[in-house]
Each structure stands twice: as C-alpha cells, then as structure tokens.
C-alpha positions as CSV (number, residue, x, y, z in Angstrom):
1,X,0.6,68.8,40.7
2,X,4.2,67.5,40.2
3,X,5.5,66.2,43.8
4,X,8.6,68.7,43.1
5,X,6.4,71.6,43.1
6,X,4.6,70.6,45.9
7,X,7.6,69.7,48.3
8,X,9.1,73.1,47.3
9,X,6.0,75.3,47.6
10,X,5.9,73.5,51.2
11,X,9.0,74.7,51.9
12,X,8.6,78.4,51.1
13,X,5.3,78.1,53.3
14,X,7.4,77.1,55.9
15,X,9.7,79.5,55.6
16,X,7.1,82.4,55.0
17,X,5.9,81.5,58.2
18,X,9.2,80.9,60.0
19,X,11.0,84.7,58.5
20,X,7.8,87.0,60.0
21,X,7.1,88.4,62.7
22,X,4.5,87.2,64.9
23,X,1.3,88.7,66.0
24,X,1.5,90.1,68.9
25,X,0.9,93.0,71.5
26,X,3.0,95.5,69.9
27,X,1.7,99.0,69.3
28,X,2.5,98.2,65.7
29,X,0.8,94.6,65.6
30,X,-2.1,96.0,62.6
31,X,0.4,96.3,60.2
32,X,2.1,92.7,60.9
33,X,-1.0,91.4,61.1
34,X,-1.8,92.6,57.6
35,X,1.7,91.4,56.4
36,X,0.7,88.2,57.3
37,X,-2.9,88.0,55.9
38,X,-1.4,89.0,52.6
39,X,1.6,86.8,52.4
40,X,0.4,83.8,53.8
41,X,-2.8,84.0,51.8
42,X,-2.4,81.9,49.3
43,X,-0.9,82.1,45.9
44,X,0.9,80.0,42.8
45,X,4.5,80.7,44.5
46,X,5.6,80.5,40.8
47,X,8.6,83.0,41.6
48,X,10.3,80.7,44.5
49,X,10.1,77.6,42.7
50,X,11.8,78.9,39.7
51,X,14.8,80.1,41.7
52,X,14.7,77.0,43.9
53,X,14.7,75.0,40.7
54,X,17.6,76.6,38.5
55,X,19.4,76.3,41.9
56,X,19.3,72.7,41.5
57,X,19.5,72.1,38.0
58,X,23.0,74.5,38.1
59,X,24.1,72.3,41.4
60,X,23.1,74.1,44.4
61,X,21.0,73.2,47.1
62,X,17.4,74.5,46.6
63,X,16.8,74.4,49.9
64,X,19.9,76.2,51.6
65,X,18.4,79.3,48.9
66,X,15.0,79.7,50.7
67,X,15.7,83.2,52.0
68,X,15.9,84.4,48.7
69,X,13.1,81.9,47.2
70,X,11.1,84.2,50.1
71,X,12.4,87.5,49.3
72,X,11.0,87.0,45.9
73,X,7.4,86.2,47.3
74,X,7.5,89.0,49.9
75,X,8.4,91.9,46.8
76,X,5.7,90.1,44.4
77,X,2.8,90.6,47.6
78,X,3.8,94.2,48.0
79,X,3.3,94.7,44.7
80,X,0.2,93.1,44.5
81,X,-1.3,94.8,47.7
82,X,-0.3,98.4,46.3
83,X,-1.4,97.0,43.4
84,X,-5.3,96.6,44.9
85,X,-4.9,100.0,46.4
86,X,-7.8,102.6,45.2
87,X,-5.3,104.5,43.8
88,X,-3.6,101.8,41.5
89,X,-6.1,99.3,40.5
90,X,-9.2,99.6,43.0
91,X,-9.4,96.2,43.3
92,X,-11.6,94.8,45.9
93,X,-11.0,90.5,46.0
94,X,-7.2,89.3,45.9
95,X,-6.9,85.3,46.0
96,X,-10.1,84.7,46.6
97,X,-11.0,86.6,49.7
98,X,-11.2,90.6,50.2
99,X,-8.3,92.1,49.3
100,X,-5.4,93.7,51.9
101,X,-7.1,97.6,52.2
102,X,-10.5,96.4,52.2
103,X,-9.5,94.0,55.5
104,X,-6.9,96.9,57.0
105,X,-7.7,99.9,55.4
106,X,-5.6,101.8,52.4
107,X,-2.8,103.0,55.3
108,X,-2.2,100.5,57.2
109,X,-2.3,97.8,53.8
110,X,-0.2,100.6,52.2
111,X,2.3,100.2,55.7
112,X,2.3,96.4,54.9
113,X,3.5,96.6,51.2
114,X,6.2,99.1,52.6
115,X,7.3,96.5,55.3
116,X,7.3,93.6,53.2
117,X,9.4,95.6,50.3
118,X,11.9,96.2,53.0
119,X,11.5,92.4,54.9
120,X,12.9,91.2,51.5
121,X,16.0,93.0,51.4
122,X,16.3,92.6,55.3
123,X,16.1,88.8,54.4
124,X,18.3,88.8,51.1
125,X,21.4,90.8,52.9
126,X,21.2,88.3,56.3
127,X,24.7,87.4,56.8
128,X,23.9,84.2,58.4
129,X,22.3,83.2,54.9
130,X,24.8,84.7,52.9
131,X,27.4,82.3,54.4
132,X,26.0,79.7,53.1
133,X,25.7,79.9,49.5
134,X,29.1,82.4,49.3
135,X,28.9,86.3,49.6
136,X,29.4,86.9,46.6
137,X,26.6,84.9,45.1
138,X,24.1,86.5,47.5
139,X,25.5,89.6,46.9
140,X,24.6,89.3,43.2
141,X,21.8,87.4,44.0
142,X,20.3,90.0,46.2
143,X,20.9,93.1,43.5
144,X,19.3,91.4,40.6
145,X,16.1,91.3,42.9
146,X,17.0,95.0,43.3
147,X,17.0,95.6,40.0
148,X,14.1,93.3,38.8
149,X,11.7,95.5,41.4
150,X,12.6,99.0,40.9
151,X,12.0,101.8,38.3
152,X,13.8,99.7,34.9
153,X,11.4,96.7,36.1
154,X,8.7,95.7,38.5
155,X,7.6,99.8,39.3
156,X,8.3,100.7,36.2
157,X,5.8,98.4,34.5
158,X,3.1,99.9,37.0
159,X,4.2,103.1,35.9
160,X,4.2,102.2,32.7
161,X,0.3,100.0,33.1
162,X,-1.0,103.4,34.9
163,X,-0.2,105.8,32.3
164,X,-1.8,103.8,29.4
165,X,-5.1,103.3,30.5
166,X,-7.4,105.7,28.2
167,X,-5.2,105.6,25.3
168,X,-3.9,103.4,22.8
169,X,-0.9,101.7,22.7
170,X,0.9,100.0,20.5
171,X,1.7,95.7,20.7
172,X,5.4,97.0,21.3
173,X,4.4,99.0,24.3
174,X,2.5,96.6,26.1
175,X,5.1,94.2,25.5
176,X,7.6,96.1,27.3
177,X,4.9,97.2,29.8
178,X,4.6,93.2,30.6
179,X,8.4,92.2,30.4
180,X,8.9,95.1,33.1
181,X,5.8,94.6,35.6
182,X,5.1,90.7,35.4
183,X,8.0,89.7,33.9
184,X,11.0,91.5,35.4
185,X,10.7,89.3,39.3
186,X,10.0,86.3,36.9
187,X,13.3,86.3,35.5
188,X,15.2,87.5,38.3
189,X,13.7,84.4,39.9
190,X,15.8,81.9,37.2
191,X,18.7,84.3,37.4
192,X,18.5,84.3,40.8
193,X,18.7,80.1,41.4
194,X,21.5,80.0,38.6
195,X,23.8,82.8,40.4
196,X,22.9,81.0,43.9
197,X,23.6,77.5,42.1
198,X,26.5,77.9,40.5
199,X,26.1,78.5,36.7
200,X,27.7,78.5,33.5
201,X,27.0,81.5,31.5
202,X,25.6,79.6,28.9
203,X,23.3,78.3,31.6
204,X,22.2,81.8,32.8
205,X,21.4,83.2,29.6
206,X,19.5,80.0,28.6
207,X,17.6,80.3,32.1
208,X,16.8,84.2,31.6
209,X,15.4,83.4,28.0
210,X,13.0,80.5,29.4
211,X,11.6,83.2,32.0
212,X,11.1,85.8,29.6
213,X,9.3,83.7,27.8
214,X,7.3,82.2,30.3
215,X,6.4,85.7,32.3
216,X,5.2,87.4,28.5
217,X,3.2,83.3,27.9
218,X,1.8,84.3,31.5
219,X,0.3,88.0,31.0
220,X,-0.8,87.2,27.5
221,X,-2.7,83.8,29.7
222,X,-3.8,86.3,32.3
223,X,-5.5,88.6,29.6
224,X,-7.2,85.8,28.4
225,X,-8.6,84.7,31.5
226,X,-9.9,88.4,31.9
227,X,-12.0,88.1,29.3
228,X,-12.7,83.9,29.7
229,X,-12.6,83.2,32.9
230,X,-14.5,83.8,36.3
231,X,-14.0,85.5,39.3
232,X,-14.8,82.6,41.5
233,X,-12.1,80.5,39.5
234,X,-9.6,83.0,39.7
235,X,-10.0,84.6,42.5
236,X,-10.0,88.3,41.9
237,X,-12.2,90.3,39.7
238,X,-12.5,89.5,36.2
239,X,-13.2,92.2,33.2
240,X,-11.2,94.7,34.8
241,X,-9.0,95.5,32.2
242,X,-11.7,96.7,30.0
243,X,-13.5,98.8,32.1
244,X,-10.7,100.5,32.8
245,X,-9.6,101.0,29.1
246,X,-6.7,99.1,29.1
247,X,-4.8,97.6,26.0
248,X,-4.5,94.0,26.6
249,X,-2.8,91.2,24.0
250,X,-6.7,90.4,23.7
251,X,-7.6,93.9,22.8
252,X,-5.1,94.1,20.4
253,X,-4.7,90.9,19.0
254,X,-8.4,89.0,19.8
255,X,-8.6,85.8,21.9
256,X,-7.5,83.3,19.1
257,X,-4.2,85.5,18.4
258,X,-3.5,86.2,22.0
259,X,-3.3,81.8,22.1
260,X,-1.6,81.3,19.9
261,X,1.2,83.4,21.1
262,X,0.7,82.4,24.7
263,X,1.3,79.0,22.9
264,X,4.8,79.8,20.6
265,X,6.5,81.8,23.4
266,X,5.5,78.5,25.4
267,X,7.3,76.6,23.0
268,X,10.6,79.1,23.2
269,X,10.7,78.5,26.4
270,X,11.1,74.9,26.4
271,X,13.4,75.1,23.5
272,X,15.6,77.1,25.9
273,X,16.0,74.4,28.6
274,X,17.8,72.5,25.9
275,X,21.5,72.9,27.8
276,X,19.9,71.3,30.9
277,X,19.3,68.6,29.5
278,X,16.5,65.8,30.8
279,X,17.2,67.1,34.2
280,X,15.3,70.0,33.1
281,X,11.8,68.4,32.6
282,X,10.1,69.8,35.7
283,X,10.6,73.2,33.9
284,X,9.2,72.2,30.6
285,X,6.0,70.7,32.2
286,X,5.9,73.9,34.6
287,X,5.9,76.1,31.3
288,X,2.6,74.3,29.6
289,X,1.1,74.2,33.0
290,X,1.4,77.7,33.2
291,X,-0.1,78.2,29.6
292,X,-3.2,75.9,30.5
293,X,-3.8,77.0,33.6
294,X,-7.4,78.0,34.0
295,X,-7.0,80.3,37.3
C-alpha cells in the first residue's frame, strides 16, 4: 500500500470515529449502534482519498477537508446498507461479515442509511468547517455531493440497476446505469478536493475525466470479479448479478472484452492527470491498483 494512502485512510478513520455519535443509553442507541457497525466496518475509502488527494495536488490542505472526505464515506454506506436491503439487492455478507439488516433488522438498518444520508449533509454544511476552507468552496463543495447522490446520480443508478434486471439492455444503458450509481460519488469525490483546493478549471475538468474513468474501470473490474472471484476474497457474495438476471459488461461483452476495457479506460485516466504533472503519481498508481485489484 502507498504510505499516502495509508496516512490518509488513517485519517478518515479517525475522523469517522471522532464525527458519530457514541453508543450510549439513549432510547434511540440501536440505530447508532448500527450506524456505527456499518461505517466503521471496513472498506477501500477510495472516495475520501480522492478528494483529499485533488485537494492537495490543487494546493489545499487534505487534511483541513476531512469533513467532507467523511461525508463522502457516510452517503457511499447508506447506499450500500439500502443497497443489502431485501428489497434492493437481498444481500446477506457486506465486507466480510453479515450485512447491516441481517445484524439490526431491515428497519432499524433502513433508520441507519436514513441517518447517515442526513449525518453527511449535517457534516458538509458545519459552519465551523466551512470557515476553514472559505464558504463558498464548501458551499459548492457540499452541493456537488448533493447532486452526485440524488435522482441524476447515485439513486438514480439504483433506480436505473433495479429496473433492468429481467430484461436486456443495451452496452449504452448500463454504461449510464454505472456512471450514475458507482460513478456519480466517485467523481464528485475529485471535484470535490479540486473546488475545496483551489483549482484551475483546466484542473477540474482534467480531475472529473480521471474519475469517470476510473469509477466505469471499477464496475467493469467489479463485474469481473463477480464472475472470477470469491466470496471470501471479496467479501460479499459473488454470482449475484446472474442470478438475478442482470446485464453486466461481462454479460455483454465476455471476460476478455470486459479487460480489456477495464484496462483502456485505465489508461484515459492516467492520460488525464497529465496537467498535474509528476505531483500526480499517487493517482496514476491508485488507477492500475484499482484495475488489479483482486477484492
């Protein structure tokens, strides 16, 4: 693991644990409690250290951003615990261990998505944090995470995912079902650290081109590893997607294909960190990580 990575995932750990609530005797203590087993359990933290890292490479600190590095995590574990729900996915093992309804039941894990959603914004519009990157920034900061998890993104993409199981659909389709549900918080994320940093436009656009690329290069990856991979390595079930009937890059293009996209959209992606420069390295090794990764 690069040491950059590792001091910033840290961090947002920290943080995580530092911005919720504690356990303790309140009448409502079941649905912190499940808050925390979800957002502390685990996870890649992919979203955070994007933002933190565009921060920095467009001049800002990466660690006066951490609220919003943790608003990020807190919307993508809502969306992952409604996401297990028996109404969405039915999925029983999340990260390796049972997943959020199965510990809590369906309400109270549905209570904990709603409280997280809502922790994020609480945490995104804190004035105390807004004062010290600049109003402004956080204001603009804070409604591009609006608009990367609402109906034009993140739910959108679910809606989208939901609707399409059964039938066919087209490459096209499950491209924009992807660049709304996986990759919509991905490139708020690098929009995110450049606003919060400081940026050039020539710097945002270059950022928001690297995460689309990289959050399409990480579905297409995640598809493969449906089919490949295991569920002890990955940590939630594997096979899924055909069971259900759903179209999948694999489905539609076969294993070999689905690589060798994975692989060129990894290779846009890099080419788009050309404006930063050498400074920008972490990124680029960050992107084939994510291409190779095997979990």
């Amino acid at each position: 693991m690069n040491g950059w990575q590792e001091d910033y995932r840290s961090r947002v750990e920290q943080e995580l644990e530092r911005l919720l609530p504690p356990v303790g005797g309140e009448l409502y203590a079941g649905v912190v409690d499940a808050m925390r087993y979800s957002l502390l359990g685990g996870g890649k933290r992919i979203r955070p250290l994007l933002l933190m890292e565009f921060c920095r490479l467009c001049g800002g600190d990466p660690y006066g951003v951490l609220p919003w590095a943790c608003a990020l995590e807190m919307i993508h574990t809502y969306s992952l615990i409604h996401d297990d729900l028996p109404c969405m996915d039915d999925d029983d093992m999340r990260r390796g261990r049972a997943s959020c309804h199965k510990v809590y039941g369906e309400a109270t894990a549905l209570l904990a998505g709603d409280a997280l959603l809502t922790m994020a914004f609480e945490t995104a519009a804190n004035p105390e944090y807004a004062a010290v990157v600049g109003a402004q920034r956080a204001l603009s900061a804070s409604w591009e995470l609006a608009k990367a998890a609402g109906a034009h993104g993140m739910v959108g993409g679910q809606q989208i995912d939901l609707s399409s199981e059964g039938r066919g659909v087209s490459l096209d389709e499950l491209r924009k079902m992807d660049e709304c549900k996986t990759g919509a918080l991905i490139r708020a994320a690098a929009r995110m650290g450049c606003i919060l940093g400081g940026c050039t436009p020539e710097r945002l656009s270059a950022a928001t081109e690297y995460a689309g690329a990289i959050g399409l290069a990480f579905q297409i990856v995640d598809d493969i590893l449906d089919v490949t991979g295991t569920a002890e390595a990955l940590g939630k079930p594997v096979r899924s997607d055909m069971e259900r009937d759903k179209a999948t890059y694999v489905s539609l293009l076969g294993v070999g294909e689905a690589e060798r996209e994975a692989n060129r959209l990894t290779e846009k992606a890099v080419a788009a960190l050309e404006v930063f420069g050498g400074e920008a390295d972490g990124l680029r090794e960050l992107a084939q990580q994510l291409a190779g990764r095997k979990s």
